[in-house]
N, CA, C and O atoms as a Tinker XYZ file with bonds, in Angstrom:
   328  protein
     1  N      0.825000   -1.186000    0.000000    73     2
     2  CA     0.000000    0.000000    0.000000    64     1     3
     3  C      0.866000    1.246000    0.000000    63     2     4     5
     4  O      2.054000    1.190000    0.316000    81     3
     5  N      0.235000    2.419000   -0.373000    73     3     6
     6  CA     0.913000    3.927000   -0.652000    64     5     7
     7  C      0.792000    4.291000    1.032000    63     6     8     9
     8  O     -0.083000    3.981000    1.840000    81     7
     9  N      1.678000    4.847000    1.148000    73     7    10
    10  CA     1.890000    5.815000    2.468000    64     9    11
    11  C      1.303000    6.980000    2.214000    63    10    12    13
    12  O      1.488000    7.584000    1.158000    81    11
    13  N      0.616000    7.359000    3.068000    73    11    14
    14  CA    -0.103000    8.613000    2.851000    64    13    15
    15  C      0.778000    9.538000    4.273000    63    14    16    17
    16  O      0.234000   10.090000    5.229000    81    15
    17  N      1.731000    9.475000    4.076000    73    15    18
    18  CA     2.879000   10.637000    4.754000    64    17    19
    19  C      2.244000   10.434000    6.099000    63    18    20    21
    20  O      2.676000   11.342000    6.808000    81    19
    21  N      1.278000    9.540000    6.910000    73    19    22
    22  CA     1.433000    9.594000    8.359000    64    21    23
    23  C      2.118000    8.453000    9.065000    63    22    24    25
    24  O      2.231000    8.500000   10.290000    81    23
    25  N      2.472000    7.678000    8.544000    73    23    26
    26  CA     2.841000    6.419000    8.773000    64    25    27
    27  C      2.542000    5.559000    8.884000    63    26    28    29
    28  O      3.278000    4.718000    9.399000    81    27
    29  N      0.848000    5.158000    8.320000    73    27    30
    30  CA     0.087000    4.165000    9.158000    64    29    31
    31  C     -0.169000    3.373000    8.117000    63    30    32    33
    32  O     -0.911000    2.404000    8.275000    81    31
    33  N      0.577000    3.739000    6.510000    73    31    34
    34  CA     1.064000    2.823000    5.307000    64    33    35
    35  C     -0.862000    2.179000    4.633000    63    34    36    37
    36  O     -1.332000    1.100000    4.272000    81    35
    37  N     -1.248000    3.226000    4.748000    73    35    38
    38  CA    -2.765000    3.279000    3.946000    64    37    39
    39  C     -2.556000    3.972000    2.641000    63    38    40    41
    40  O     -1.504000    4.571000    2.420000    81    39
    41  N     -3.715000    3.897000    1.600000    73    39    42
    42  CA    -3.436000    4.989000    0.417000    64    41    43
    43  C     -4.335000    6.096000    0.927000    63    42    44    45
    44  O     -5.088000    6.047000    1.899000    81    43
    45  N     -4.141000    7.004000    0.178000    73    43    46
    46  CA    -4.731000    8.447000    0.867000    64    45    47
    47  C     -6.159000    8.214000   -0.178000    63    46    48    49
    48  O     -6.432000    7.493000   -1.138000    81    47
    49  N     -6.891000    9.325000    0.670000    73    47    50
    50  CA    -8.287000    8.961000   -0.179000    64    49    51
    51  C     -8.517000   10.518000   -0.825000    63    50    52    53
    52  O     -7.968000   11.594000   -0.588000    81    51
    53  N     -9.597000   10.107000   -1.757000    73    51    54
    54  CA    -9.666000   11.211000   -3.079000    64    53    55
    55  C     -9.506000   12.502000   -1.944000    63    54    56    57
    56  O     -8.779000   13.356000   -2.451000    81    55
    57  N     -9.818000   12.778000   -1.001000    73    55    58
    58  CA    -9.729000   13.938000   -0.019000    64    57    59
    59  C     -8.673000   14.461000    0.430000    63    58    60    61
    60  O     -8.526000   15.668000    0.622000    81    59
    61  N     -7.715000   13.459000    0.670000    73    59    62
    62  CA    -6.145000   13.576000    0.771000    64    61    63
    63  C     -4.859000   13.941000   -0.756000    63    62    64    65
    64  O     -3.673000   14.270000   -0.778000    81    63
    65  N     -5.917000   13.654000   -1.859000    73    63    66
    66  CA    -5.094000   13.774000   -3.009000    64    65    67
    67  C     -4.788000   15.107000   -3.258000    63    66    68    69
    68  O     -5.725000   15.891000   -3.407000    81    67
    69  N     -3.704000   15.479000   -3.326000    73    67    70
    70  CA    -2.697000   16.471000   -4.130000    64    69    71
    71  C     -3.288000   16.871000   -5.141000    63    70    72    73
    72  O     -3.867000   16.137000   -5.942000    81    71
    73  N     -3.178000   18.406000   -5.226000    73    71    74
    74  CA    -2.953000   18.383000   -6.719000    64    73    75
    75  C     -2.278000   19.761000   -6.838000    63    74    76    77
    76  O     -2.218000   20.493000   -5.850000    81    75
    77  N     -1.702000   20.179000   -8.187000    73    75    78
    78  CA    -0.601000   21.426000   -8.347000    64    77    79
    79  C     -1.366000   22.900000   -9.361000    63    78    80    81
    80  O     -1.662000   22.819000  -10.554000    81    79
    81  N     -1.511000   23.914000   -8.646000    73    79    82
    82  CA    -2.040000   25.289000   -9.194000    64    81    83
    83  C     -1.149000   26.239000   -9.216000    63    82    84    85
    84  O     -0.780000   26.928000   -8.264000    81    83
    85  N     -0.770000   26.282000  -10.407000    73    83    86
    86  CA     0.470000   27.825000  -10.757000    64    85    87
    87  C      1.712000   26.768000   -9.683000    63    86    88    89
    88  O      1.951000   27.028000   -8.504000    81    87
    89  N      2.263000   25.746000  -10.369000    73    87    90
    90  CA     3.147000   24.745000  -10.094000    64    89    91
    91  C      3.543000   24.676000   -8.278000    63    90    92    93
    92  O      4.700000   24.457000   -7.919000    81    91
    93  N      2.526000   24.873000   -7.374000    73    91    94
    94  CA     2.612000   24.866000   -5.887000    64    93    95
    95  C      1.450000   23.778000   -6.036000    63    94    96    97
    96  O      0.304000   23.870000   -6.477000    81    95
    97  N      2.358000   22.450000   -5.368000    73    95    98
    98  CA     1.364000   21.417000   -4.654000    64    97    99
    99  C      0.518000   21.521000   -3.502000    63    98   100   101
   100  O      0.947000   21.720000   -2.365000    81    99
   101  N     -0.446000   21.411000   -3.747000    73    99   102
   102  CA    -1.526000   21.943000   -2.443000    64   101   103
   103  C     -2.675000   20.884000   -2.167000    63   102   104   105
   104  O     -3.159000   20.327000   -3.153000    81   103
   105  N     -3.091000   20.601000   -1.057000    73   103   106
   106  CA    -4.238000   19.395000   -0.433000    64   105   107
   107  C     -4.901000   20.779000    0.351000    63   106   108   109
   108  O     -4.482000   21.934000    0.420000    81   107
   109  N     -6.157000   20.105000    0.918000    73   107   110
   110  CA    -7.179000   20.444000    1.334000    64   109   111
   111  C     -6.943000   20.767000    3.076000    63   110   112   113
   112  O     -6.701000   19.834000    3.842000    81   111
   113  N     -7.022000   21.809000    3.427000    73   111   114
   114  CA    -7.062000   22.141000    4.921000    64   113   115
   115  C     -7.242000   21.018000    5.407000    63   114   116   117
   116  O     -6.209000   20.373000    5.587000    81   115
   117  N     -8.280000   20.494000    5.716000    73   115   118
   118  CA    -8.965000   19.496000    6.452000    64   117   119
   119  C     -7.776000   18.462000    6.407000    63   118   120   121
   120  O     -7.027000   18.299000    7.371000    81   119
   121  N     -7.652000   17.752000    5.182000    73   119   122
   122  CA    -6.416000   16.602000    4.828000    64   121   123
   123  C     -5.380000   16.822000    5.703000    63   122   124   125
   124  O     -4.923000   15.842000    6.291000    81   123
   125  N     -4.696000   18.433000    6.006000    73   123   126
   126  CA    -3.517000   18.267000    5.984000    64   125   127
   127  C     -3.622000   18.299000    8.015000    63   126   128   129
   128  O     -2.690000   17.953000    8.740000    81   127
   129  N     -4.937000   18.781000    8.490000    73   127   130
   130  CA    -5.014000   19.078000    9.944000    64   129   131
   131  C     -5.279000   17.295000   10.499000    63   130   132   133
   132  O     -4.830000   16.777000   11.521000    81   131
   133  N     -6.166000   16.648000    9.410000    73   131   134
   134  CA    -6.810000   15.056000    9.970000    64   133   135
   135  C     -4.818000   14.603000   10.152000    63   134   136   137
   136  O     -4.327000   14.160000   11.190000    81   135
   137  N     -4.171000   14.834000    9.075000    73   135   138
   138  CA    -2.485000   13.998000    9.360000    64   137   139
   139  C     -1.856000   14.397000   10.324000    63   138   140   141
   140  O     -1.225000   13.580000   10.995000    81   139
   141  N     -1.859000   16.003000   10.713000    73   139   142
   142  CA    -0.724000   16.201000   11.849000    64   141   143
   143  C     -1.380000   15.892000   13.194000    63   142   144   145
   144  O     -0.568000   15.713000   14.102000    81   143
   145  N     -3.063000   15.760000   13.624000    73   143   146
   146  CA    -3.448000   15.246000   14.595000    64   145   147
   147  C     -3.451000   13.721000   14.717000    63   146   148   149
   148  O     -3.573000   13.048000   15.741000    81   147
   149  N     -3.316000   13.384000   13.649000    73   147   150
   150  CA    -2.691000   11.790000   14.167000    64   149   151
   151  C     -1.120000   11.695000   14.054000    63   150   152   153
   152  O     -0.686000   10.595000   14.394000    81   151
   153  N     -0.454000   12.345000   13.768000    73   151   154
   154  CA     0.967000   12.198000   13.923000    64   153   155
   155  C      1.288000   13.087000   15.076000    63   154   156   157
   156  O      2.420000   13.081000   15.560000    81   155
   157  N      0.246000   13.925000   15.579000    73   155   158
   158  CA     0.874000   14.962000   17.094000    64   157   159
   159  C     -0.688000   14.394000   18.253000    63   158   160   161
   160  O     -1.376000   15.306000   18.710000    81   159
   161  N     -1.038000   13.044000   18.570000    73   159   162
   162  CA    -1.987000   13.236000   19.062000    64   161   163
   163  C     -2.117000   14.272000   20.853000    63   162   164   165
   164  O     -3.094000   14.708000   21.463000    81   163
   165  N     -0.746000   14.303000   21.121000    73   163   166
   166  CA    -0.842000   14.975000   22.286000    64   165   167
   167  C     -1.156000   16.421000   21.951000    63   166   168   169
   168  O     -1.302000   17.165000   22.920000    81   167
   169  N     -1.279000   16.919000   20.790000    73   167   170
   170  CA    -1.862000   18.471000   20.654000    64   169   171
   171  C     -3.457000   18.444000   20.534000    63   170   172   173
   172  O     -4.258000   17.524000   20.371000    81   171
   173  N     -3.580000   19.718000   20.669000    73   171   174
   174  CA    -5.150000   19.533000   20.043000    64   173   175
   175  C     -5.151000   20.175000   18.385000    63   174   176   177
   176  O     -4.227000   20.743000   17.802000    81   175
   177  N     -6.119000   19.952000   18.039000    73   175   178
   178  CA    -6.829000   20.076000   16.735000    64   177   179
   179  C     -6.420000   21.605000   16.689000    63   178   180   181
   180  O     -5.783000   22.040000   15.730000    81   179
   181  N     -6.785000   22.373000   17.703000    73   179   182
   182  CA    -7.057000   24.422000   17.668000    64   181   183
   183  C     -5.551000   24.558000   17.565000    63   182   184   185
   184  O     -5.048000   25.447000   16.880000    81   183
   185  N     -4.978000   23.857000   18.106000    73   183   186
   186  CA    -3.664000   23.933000   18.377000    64   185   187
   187  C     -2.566000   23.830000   16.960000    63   186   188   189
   188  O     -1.586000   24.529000   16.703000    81   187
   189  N     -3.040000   22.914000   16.348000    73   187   190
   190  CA    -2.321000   22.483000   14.876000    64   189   191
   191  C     -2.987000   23.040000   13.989000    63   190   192   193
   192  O     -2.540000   22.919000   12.848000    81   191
   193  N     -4.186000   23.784000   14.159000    73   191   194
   194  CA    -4.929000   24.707000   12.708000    64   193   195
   195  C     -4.364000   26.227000   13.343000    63   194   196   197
   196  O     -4.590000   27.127000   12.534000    81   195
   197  N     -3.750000   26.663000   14.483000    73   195   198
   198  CA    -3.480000   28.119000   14.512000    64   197   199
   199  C     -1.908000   27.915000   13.803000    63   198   200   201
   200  O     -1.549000   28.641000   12.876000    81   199
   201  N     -1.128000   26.951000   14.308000    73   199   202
   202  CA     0.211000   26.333000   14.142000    64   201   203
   203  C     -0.095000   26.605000   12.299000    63   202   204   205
   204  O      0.325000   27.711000   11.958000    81   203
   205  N     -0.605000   25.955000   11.372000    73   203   206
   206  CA    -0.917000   25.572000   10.274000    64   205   207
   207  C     -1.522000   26.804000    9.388000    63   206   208   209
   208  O     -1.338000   26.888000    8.174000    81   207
   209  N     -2.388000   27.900000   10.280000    73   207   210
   210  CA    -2.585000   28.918000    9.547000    64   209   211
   211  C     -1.410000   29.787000    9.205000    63   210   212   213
   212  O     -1.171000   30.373000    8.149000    81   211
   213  N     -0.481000   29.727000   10.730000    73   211   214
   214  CA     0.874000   30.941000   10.565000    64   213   215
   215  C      1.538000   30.527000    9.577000    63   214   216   217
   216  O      2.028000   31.257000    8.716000    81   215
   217  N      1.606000   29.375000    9.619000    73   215   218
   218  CA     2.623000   29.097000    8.491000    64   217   219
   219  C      2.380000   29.047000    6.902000    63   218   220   221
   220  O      3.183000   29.056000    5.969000    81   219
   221  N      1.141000   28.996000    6.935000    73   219   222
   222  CA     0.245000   29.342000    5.689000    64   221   223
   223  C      0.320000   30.505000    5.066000    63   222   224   225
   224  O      0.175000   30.669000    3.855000    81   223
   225  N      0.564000   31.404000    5.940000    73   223   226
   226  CA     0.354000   33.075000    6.049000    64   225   227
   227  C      1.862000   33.016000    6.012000    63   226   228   229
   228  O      2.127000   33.411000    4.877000    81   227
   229  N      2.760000   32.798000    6.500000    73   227   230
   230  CA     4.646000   33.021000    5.992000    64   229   231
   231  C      4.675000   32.259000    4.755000    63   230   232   233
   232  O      5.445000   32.937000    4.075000    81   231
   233  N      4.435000   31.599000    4.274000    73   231   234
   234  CA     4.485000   30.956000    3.219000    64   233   235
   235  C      3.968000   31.619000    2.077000    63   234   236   237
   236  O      4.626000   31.754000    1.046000    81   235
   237  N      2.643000   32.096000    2.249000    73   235   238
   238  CA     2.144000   32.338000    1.134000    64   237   239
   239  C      2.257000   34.183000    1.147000    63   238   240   241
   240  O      2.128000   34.808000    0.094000    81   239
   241  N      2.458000   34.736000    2.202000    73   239   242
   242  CA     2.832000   36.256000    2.162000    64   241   243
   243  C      1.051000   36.826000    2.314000    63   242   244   245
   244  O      0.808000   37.967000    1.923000    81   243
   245  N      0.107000   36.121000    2.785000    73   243   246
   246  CA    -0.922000   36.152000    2.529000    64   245   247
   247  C     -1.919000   36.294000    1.559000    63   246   248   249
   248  O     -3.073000   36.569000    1.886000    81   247
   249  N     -1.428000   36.058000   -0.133000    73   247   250
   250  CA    -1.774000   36.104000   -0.775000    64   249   251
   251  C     -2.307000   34.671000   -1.176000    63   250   252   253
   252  O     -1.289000   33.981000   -1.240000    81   251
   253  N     -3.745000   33.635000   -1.573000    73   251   254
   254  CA    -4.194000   33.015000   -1.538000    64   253   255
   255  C     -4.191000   32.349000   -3.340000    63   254   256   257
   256  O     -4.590000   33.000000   -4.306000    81   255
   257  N     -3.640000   30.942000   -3.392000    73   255   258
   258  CA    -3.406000   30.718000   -4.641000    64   257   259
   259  C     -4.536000   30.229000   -5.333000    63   258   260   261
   260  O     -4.449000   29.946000   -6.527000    81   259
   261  N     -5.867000   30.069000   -4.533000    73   259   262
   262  CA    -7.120000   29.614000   -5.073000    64   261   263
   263  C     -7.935000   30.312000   -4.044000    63   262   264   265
   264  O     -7.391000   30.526000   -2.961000    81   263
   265  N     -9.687000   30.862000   -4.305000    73   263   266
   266  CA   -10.434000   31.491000   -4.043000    64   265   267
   267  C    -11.756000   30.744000   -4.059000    63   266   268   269
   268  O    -12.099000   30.100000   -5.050000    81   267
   269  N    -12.335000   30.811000   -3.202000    73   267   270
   270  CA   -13.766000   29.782000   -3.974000    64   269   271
   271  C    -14.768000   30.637000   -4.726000    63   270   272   273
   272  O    -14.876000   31.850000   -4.546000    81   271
   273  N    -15.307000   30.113000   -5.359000    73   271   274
   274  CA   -15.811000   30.846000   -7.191000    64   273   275
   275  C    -17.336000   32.280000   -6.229000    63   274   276   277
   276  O    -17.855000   33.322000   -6.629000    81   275
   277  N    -17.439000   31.587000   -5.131000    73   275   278
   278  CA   -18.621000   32.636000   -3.979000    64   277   279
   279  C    -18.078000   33.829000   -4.158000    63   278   280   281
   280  O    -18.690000   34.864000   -4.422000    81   279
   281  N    -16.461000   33.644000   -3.962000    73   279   282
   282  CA   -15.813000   35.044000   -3.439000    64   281   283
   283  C    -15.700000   36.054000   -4.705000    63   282   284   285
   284  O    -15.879000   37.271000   -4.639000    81   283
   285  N    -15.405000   35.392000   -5.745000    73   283   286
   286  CA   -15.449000   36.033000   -7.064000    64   285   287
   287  C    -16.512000   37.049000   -7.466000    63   286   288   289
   288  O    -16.454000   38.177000   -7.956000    81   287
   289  N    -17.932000   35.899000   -6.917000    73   287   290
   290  CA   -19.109000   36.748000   -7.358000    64   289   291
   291  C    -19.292000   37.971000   -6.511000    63   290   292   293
   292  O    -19.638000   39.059000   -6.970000    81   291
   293  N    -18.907000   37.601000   -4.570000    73   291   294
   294  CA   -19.243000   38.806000   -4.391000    64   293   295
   295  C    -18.118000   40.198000   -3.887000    63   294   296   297
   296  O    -18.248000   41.037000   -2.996000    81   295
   297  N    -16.815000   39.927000   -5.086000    73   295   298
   298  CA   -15.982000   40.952000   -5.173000    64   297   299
   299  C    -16.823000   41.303000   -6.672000    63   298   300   301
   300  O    -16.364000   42.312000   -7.208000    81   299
   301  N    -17.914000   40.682000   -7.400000    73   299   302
   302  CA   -18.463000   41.510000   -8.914000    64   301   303
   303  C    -19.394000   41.873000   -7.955000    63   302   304   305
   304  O    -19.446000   43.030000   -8.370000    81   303
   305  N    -20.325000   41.881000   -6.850000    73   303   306
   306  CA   -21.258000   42.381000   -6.166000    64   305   307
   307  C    -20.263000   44.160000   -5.555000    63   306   308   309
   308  O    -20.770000   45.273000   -5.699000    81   307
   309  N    -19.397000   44.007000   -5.163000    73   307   310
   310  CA   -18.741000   45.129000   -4.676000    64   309   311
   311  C    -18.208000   45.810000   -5.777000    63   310   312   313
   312  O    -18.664000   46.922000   -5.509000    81   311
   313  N    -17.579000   45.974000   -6.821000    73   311   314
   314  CA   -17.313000   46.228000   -8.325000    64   313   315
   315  C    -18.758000   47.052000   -8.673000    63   314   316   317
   316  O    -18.838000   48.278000   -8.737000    81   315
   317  N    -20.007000   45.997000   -8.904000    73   315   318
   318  CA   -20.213000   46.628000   -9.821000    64   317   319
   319  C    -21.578000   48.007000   -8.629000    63   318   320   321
   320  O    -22.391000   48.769000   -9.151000    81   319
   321  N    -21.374000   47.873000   -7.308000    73   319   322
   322  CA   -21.813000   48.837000   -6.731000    64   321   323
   323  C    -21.356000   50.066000   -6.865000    63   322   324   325
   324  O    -22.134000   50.978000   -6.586000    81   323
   325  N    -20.039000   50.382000   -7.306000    73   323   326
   326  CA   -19.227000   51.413000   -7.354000    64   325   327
   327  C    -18.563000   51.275000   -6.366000    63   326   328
   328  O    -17.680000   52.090000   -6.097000    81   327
């Protein structure tokens, strides 16, 4: 079986799958918080998503490499108000 990077030598499921936008490999929040709480179970969950946002935010300079298509419409809701 594929290792799905926690060690517990499972394949990762369609939720855990990778994929690459403007050549940066990126998974799903959720995916990447379900792996480090089973690889850190002595933390909590709040604990590894504040841990996981900072570093999200140094990483990415806070600029976001995908948007969900909601946000699009209502930056054309603010646009086309003037």
């Amino acid at each position: 079986m594929a290792d799905d990077g926690t060690g517990a030598g499972s394949a990762p499921s369609a939720h855990d799958a990778s994929l690459s936008i403007d050549d940066v490999e990126v998974v799903t929040f959720s995916a990447v918080v379900a792996r480090l709480v089973a690889a850190y179970p002595s933390l909590s969950a709040a604990r590894i998503e504040g841990v996981l946002l900072r570093e999200w935010e140094a990483f990415s300079a806070g600029r976001p490499i995908v948007v969900p298509v909601a946000v699009e419409a209502g930056v054309r809701e603010v646009l086309d108000a003037g």
